[in-house]
C-alpha positions in Angstrom: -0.4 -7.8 -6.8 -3.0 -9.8 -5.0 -5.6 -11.2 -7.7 -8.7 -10.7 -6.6 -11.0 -12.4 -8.9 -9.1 -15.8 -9.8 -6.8 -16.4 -6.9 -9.5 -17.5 -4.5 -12.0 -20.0 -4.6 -14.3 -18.6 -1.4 -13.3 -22.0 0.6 -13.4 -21.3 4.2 -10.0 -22.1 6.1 -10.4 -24.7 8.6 -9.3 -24.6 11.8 -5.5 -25.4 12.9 -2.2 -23.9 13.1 -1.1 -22.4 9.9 2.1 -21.7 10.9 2.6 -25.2 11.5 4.2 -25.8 15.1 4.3 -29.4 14.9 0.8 -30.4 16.9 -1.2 -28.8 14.2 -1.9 -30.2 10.8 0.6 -30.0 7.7 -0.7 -26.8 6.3 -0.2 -26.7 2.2 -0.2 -23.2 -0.2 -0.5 -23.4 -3.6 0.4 -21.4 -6.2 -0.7 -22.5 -9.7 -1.9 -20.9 -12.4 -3.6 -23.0 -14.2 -7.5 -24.1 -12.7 -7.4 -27.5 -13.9 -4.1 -27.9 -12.1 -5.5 -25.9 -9.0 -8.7 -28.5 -8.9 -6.5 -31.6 -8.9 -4.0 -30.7 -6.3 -6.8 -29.4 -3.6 -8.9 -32.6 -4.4 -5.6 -34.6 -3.4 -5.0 -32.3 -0.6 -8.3 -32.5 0.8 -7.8 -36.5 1.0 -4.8 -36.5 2.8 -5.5 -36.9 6.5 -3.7 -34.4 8.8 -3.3 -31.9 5.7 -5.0 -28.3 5.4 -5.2 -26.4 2.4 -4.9 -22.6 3.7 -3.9 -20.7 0.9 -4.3 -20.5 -3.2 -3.4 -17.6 -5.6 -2.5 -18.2 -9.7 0.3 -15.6 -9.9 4.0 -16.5 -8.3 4.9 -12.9 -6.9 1.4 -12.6 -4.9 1.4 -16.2 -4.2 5.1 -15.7 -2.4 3.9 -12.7 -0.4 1.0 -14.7 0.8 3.2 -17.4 1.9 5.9 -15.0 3.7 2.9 -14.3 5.7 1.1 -17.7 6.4 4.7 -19.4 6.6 2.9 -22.5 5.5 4.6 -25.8 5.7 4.7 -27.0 2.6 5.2 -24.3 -0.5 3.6 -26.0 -3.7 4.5 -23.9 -7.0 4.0 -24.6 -10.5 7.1 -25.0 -12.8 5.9 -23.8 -16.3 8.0 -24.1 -19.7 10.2 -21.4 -19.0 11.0 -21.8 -15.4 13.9 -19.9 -15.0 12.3 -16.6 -13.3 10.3 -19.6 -11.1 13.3 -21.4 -10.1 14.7 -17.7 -8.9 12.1 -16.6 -6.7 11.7 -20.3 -5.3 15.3 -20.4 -4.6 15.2 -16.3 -3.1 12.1 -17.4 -1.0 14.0 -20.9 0.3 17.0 -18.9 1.8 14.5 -16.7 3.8 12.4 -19.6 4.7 14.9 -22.6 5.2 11.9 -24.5 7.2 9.5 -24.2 4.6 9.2 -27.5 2.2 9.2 -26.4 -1.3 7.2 -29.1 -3.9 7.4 -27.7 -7.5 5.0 -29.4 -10.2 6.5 -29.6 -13.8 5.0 -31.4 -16.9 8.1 -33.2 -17.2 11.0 -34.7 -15.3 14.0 -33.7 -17.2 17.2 -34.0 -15.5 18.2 -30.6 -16.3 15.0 -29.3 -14.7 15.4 -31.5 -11.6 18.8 -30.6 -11.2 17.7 -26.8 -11.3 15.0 -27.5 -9.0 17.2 -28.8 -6.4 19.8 -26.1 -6.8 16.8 -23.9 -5.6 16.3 -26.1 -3.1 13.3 -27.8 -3.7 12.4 -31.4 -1.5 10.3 -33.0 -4.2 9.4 -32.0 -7.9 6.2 -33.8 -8.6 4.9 -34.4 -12.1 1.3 -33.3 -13.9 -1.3 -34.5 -13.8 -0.6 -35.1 -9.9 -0.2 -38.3 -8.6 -2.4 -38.6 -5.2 -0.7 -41.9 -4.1 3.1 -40.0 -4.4 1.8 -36.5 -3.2 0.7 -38.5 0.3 4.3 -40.0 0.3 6.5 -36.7 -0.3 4.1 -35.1 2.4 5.0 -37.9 4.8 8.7 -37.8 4.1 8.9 -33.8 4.8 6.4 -35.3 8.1 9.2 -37.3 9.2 12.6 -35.9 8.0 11.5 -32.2 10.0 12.7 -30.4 6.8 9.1 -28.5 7.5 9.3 -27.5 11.1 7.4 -24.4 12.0 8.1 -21.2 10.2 6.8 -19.6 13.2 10.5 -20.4 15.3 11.7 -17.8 12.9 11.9 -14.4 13.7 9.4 -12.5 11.4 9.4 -9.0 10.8 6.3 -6.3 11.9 4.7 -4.5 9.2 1.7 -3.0 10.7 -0.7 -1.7 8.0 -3.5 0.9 9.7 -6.7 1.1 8.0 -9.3 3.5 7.9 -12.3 2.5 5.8 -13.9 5.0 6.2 -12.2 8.6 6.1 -12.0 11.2 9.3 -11.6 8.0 11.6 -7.9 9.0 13.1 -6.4 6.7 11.0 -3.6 8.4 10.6 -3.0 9.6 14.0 -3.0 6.2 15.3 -0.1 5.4 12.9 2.1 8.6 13.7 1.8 7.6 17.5 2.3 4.1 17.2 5.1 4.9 15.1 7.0 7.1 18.0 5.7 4.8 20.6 7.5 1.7 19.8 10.4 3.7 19.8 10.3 6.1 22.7 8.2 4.0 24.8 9.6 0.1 23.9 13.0 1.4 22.4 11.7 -0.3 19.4 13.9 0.9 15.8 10.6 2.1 14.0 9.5 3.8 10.4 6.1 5.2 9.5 5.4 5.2 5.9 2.7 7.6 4.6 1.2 5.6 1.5 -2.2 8.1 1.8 -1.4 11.0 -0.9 -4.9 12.3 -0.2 -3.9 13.6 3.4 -0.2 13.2 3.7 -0.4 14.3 7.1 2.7 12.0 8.9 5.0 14.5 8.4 2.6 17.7 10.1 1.7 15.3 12.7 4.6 14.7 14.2 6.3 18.0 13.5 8.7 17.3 10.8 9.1 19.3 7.0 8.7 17.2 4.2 11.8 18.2 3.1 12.1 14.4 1.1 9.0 12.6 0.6 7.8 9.3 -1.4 7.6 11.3 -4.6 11.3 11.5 -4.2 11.6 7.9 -4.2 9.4 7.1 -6.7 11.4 9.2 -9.3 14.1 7.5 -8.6 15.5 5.1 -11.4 15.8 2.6 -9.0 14.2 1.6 -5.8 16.4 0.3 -3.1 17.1 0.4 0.4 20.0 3.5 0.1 17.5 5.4 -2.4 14.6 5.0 0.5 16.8 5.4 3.3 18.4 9.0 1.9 14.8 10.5 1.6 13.7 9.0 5.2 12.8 12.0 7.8 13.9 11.6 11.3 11.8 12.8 14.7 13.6 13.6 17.4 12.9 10.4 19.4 14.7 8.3 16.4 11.4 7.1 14.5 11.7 7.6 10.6 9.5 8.8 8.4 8.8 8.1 4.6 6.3 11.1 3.7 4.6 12.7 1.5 5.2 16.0 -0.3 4.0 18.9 1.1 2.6 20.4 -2.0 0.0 18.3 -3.9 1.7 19.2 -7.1 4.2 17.3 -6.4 2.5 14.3 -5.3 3.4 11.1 -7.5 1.4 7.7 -8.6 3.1 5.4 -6.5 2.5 2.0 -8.9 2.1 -1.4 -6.7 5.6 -2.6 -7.5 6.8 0.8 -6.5 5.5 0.4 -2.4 6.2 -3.4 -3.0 9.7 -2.2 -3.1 10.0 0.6 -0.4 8.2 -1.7 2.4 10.7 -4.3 1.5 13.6 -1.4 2.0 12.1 -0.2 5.0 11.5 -3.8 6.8 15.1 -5.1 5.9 16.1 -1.7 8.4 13.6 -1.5 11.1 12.2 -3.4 13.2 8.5 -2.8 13.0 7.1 -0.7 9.9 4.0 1.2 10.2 2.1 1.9 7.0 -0.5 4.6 6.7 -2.9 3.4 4.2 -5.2 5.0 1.7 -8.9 4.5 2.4 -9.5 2.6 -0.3 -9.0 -0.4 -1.4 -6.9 0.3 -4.9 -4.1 -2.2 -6.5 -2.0 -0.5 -4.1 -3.7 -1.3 -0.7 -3.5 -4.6 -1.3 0.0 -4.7 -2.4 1.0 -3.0 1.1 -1.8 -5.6 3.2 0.1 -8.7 1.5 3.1 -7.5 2.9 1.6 -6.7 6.5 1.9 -9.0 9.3 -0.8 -7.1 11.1 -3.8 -5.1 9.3 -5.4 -2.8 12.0 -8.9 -1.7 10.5 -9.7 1.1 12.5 -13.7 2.8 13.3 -16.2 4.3 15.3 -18.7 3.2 17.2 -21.4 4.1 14.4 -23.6 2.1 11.9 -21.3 3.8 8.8 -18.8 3.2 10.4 -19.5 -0.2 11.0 -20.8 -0.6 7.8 -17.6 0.1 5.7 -15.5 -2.1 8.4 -17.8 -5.0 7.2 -17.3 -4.7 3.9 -13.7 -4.1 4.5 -13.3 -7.3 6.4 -15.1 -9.3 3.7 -12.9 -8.5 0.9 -10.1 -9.5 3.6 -11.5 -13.6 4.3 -12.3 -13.8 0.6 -8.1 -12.7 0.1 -7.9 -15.5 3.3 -5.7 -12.7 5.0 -8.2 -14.1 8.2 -6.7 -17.1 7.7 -4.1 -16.1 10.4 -5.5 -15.6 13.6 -5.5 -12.1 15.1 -4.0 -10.5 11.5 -6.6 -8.3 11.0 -7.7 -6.6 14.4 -10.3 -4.3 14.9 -9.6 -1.3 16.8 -12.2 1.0 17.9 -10.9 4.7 18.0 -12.7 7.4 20.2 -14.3 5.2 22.9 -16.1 6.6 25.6 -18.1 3.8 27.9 -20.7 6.2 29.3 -21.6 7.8 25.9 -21.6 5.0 23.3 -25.1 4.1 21.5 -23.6 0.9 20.1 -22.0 -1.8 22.6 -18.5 -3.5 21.9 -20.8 -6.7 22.5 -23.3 -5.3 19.4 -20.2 -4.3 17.2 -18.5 -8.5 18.2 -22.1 -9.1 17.0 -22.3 -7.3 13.7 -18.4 -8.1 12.4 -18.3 -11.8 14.0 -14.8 -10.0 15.3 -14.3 -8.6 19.2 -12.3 -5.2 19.4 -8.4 -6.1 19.8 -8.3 -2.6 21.4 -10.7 0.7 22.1 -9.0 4.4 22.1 -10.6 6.5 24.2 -12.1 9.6 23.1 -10.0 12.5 24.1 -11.2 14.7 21.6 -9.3 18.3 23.3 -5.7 16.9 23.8 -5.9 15.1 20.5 -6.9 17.8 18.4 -4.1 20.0 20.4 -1.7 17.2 19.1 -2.3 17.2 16.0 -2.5 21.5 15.6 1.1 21.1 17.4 2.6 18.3 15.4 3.7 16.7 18.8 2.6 12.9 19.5 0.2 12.6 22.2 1.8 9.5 23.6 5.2 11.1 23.9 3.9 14.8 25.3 1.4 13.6 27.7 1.5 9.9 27.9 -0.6 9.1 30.9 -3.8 11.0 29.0 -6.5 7.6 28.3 -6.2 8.2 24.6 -2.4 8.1 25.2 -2.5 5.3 27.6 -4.6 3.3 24.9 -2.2 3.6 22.2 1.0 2.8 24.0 -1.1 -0.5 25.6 -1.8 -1.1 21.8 1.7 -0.7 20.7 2.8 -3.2 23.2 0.5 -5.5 22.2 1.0 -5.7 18.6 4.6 -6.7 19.4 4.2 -9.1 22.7 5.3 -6.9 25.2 4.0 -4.7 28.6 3.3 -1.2 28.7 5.9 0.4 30.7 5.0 0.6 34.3 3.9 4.4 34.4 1.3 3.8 31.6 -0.3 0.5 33.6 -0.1 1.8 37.0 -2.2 5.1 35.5 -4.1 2.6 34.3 -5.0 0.4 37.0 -4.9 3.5 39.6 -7.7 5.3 37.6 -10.0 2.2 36.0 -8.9 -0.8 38.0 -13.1 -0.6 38.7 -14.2 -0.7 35.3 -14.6 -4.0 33.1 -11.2 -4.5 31.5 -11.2 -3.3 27.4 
């Protein structure tokens, strides 16, 4: 769980490449509880030419999920007295990010501690109170043995949080279609997870019976991938679904270790995972969002709406998930050029943050969806709003729509300004 008072110190992140691709600077995270420890190391780091500081948090569990998303180069974690549950999840996270140079800081060298630290595959343990002079020299030998090349060669997984800030935006909509169009339109192996008990409307929406739900799993005595998998629901194109319950009654507190768990079930399965949110920004949220790999905050073209995306996106730089260029995206849900009283150039304006991509506002065929349970962008797929949210399903995973979708596209507003 992300810490949201202590983990942060408000600097901003400065430009470069986070995930380090060789050009860019040597980007550093640190994860160290203790603030003395914290002040010391960014005062080194911030002398070190061709060094950026990107990331900070006190706690090891949110500080790891923070670094499986920036994929930093170097890893710096703090070994405390008891440094066997450290050593662990240093040595779990080093097999699923090889590249990533992993500098532990103990308050003493003890062979038997060094010998662990190596075992977990550490490149340099470095003592306290942290030596500037032999930090610069550790940095320079990851810079020239390579042991740090960019995290971003490996393959990382999609986990595609949707957002609504503000309720009745479509949020969950936009996740149900999404969902079924990676898979029927991009042949992508996709799961939607419902994480927003107070609507619960994945399974309705695309025409499935909650016969399992995520209450199901989160009675279970254990939470692993063949306890999620044997409550997942299936739509008939192949997408799964993690619901939940029909009846409120039986709707369960999901804790934030609980959806911790499940997304790191569901990603180890599929391809891309698409998470409906809650509105609000609860211990869970932010458990799901340091998980994501994308955050879509989705609004309307109004001043409450734009309102609660703004407040929304400043909880989000002071968590530095804007640290990662184009992880939070802004998508504007129920477009329409010729009607809209606020421009896409006043809303760039107001959230410092261009629309990745507008949905157009189809209100008929949308509301027939949903009455119908059947996805707009499987049943009529050349409709705008259709068209928008296959585009934006390509995008969010680098590829074309297919050819139907942009020849509609380009037959019917190849005039207009592009979105």
């Amino acid at each position: 769980m992300t810490d949201t008072n202590s983990n942060h110190d408000g600097r901003p992140v400065q430009g470069g490449d986070p995930g380090g691709n060789g050009t860019g600077p040597i980007t550093f995270l640190v994860i160290l509880n203790d603030e003395r420890d914290r002040f010391s190391t960014r005062t080194a780091i911030d002398g070190l030419p061709g060094v950026e500081l990107v990331g900070e948090r006190t706690e090891l569990r949110s500080g790891l999920l923070l670094a499986r998303q920036l994929r930093p180069r170097i890893l710096l974690l703090d070994l405390p007295e008891k440094c066997d549950e450290a050593l662990i999840a240093a040595g779990s996270f080093k097999l699923d990010f090889p590249d990533i140079a992993l500098f532990l800081m103990s308050n003493t060298l003890d062979p038997q501690v060094l010998l662990k630290a190596i075992r977990a595959g550490a490149q340099e343990v470095l003592k306290k109170p942290l030596d500037k002079v032999l930090l610069q020299e550790a940095v320079e030998r990851v810079s020239r043995s390579g042991a740090a090349r960019s995290a971003g060669e490996t393959r990382a997984r999609s986990i595609i949080s949707v957002f609504g800030p503000k309720g009745g935006v479509g949020t969950s909509t936009i996740a149900a279609n999404l969902a079924v169009a990676f898979k029927a339109h991009f042949g992508v192996n996709s799961v939607l997870a419902d994480f927003d008990p107070a609507s619960g409307d994945a399974a309705h929406l695309l025409g499935l019976k909650a016969e399992h739900s995520i209450a199901d799993v989160a009675r279970a005595p254990r939470i692993d991938s063949p306890t999620v998998h044997m409550n997942l629901l299936h739509h008939r194109t192949g997408t799964a679904v993690l619901a939940q319950p029909e009846d409120m009654n039986k709707v369960e507190v999901v804790t934030p270790a609980q959806a911790g768990g499940m997304i790191d079930a569901l990603s180890s399965s599929f391809d891309v995972v698409v998470i409906d949110t809650p509105h609000t920004l609860d211990e869970v949220s932010l458990e799901l969002f340091d998980r994501s790999t994308s955050i879509l905050i989705v609004l309307e073209l109004s001043v409450p709406g734009i309102r609660a995306a703004r407040r929304a996106l400043d909880v989000f730089e002071r968590l530095r998930y804007t640290a990662v260029p184009d992880r939070v995206k802004m998508i504007v849900n129920r477009y329409s050029r010729s009607r809209a009283l606020i421009s896409l150039d006043e809303l760039a304006e107001a959230l410092q943050s261009r629309a990745y991509q507008t949905i157009e506002n189809d209100y008929q065929r949308i509301f027939t969806s949903v009455n119908s349970g059947r996805p707009l962008c499987l049943d009529d797929p050349e409709t705008p709003a259709a068209r928008d949210l296959i585009t934006l399903a390509g995008k969010l995973i680098g590829r074309e729509a297919p050819a139907a979708v942009a020849g509609a596209r380009r037959g019917l507003f190849g005039r207009m300004a592009p979105r």
